[in-house]
C-alpha positions in Angstrom: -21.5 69.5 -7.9 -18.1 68.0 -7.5 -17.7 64.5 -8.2 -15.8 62.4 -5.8 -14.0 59.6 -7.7 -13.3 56.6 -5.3 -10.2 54.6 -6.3 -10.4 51.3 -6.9 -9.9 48.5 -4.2 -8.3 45.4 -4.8 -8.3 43.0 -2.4 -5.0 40.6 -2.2 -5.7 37.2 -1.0 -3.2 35.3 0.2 -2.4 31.8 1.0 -2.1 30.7 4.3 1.4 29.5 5.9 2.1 25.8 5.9 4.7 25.1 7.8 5.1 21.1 6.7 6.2 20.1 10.2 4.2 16.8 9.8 6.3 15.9 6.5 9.9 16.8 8.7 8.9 14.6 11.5 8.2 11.8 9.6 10.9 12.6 6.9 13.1 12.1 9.8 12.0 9.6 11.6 12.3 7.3 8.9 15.8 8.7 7.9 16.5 7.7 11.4 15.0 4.3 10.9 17.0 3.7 7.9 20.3 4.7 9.3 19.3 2.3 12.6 18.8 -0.5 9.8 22.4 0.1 8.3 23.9 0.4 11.6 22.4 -3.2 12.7 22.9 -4.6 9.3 26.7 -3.7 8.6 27.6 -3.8 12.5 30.1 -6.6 13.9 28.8 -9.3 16.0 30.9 -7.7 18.9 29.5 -4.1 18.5 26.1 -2.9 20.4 23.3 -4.5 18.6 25.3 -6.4 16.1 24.6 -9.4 17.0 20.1 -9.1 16.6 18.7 -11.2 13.5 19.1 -9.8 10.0 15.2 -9.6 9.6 15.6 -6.3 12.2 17.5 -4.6 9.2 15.4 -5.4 6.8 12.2 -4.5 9.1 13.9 -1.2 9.8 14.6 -0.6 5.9 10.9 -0.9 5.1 9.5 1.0 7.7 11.9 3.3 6.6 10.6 3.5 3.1 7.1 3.4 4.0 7.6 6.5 6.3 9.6 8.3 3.6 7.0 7.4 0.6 4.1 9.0 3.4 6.1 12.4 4.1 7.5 13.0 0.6 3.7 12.0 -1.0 2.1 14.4 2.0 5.0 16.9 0.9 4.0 16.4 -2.8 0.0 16.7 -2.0 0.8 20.1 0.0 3.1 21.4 -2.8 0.5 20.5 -5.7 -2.0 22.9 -3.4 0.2 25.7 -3.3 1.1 25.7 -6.4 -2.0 24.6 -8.3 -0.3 22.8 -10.9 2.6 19.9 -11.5 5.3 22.0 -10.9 9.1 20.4 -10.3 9.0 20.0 -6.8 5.8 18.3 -7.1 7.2 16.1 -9.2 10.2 15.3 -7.7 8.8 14.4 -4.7 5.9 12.5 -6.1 9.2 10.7 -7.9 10.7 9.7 -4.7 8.0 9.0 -2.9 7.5 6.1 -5.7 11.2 5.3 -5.1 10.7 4.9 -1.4 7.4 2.7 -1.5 9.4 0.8 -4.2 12.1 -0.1 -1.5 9.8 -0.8 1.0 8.7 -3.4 -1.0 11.9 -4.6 -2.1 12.6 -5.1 1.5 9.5 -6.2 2.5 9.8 -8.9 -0.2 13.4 -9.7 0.6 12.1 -9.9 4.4 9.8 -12.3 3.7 12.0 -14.3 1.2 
């Protein structure tokens, strides 16, 4: 009787797609924020919104860093997932994420100041 050798199976697992859309919109939107602030902050009095208080910069600056510490730490959290270990984009954007929540409250203090 013949013996019928089976090959060996191996099943490959793979991760599923994240497409970090949620980290993009709120990357940009507070890219957008920040670039609003600079526009109201370094605008002449006689240009379109140059003449609002400077606390609207400054408001716009920390939301700004507040919304770029949340997408680059959801980035970083993601990242850390795929990879299962501290790998360089992890760290880099756990590093600006840092960076941004340290301006927000640079701003926030300055704000308040």
């Amino acid at each position: 009787m013949t013996q019928v050798l089976e090959r060996e199976r191996t099943e490959i697992t793979r991760m599923p797609v994240v497409r970090h859309v949620t980290e993009w919109v709120t990357g940009v939107m507070g890219a957008l924020a920040a670039a609003i602030g600079a526009y109201v902050y370094y605008a002449p009095t006689d240009w379109f919104l140059g003449d609002v208080a400077e606390s609207w910069a400054f408001g716009l600056f920390t939301g700004a860093g507040i919304l770029l510490a949340t997408a680059f730490g959801m980035f970083a959290y993601q990242a850390e997932l795929e990879d299962r270990h501290w790998s360089v984009r992890v760290v880099v954007a756990t590093a600006l994420a840092v960076a941004a929540i340290a301006g927000a409250a640079t701003f926030a203090l300055i704000w308040i100041l």
